[in-house]
C-alpha positions in Angstrom: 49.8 50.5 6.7 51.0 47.6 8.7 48.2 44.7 9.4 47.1 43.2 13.0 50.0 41.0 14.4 49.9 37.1 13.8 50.1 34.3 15.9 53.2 31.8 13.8 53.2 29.1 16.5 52.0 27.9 19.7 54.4 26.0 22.0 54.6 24.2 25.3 57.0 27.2 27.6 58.6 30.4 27.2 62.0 28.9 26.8 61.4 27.3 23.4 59.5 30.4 22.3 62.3 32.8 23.0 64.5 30.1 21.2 62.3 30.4 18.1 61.8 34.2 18.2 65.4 34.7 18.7 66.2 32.3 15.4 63.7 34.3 13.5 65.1 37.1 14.6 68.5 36.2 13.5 66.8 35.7 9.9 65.7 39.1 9.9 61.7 38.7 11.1 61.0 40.5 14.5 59.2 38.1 16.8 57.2 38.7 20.0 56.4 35.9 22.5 53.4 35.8 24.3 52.8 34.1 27.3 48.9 33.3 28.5 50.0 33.5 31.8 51.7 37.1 31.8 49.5 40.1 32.6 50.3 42.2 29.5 48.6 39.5 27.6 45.3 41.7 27.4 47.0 44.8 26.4 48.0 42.7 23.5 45.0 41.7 22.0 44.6 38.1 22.8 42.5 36.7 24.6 42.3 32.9 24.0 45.5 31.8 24.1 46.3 28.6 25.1 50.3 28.2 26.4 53.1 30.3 24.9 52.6 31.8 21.3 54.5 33.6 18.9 53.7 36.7 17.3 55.0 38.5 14.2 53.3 41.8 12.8 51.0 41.1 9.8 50.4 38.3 7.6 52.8 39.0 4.9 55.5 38.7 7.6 53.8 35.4 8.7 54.3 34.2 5.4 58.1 34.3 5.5 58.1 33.2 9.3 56.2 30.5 8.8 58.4 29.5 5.3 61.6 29.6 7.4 59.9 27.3 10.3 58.8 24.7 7.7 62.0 24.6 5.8 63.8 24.3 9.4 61.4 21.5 10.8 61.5 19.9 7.7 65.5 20.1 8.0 65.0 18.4 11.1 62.2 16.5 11.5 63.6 13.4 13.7 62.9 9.7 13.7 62.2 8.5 17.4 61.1 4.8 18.6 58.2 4.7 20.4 57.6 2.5 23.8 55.7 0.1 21.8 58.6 -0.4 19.0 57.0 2.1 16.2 59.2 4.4 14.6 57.7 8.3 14.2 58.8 10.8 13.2 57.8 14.7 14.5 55.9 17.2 12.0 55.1 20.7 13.4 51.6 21.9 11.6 52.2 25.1 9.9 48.6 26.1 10.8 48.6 25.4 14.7 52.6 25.3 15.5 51.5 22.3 17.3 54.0 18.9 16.7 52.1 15.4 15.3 54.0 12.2 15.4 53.4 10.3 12.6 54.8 6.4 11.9 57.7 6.6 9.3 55.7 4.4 6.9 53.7 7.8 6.3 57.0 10.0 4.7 56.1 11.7 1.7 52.5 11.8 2.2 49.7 14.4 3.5 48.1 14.0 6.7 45.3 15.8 9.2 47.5 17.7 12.1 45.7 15.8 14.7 45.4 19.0 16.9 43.7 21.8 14.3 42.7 19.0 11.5 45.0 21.1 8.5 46.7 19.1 6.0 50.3 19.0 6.8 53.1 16.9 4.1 55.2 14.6 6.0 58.4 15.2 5.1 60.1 12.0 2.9 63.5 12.2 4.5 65.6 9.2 4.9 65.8 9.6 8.4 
């Protein structure tokens, strides 16, 4: 009996959501993006969404979804400068979906994800 669907991540437009969906789709896990400002967004069930999410059926499917994301982000988690000189580097929370920047000094350590407060590791790369 399949379970209620599950929001994976939340992101900034429809463009990068399609993106994602379509990559998890590509690894076998059927994705649905849902946009807060499209209409069908009450037939769907939500009703405090807050910008574009992703959906994928049931938790056990979120489980995988949300494996593949972290392997990928980890994969690519990128080292940018800052205006003010600091090197950070991008995490995306595996709770939220939402993307922290955190100094590079903080690689291979466990931080809050300043949006939903959930322990995320910050990958130790080499950058």
């Amino acid at each position: 009996m399949p379970g209620d669907p599950v929001c994976i991540r939340k992101v900034n437009s429809v463009e990068e959501a399609e993106i994602i969906a379509a990559w998890l789709e590509e690894r076998g896990v059927e994705a649905t993006v849902v946009d807060s400002s499209n209409p069908g967004v009450m037939a769907f069930g939500v009703t405090d969404l807050e910008g574009v999410a992703i959906y994928v059926a049931d938790v056990e499917t979120a489980d995988r979804a949300k494996s593949l994301l972290a392997e990928h982000d980890e994969e690519h988690a990128a080292v940018t400068v800052t205006g003010s000189g600091v090197e950070t580097m991008d995490v995306t929370c595996p709770e939220c979906g939402r993307v922290g920047s955190f100094p590079v000094e903080l690689r291979g350590t466990v931080q809050e994800c300043p949006t939903c407060g959930t322990h995320i590791d910050v990958p130790a790369g080499d950058g």
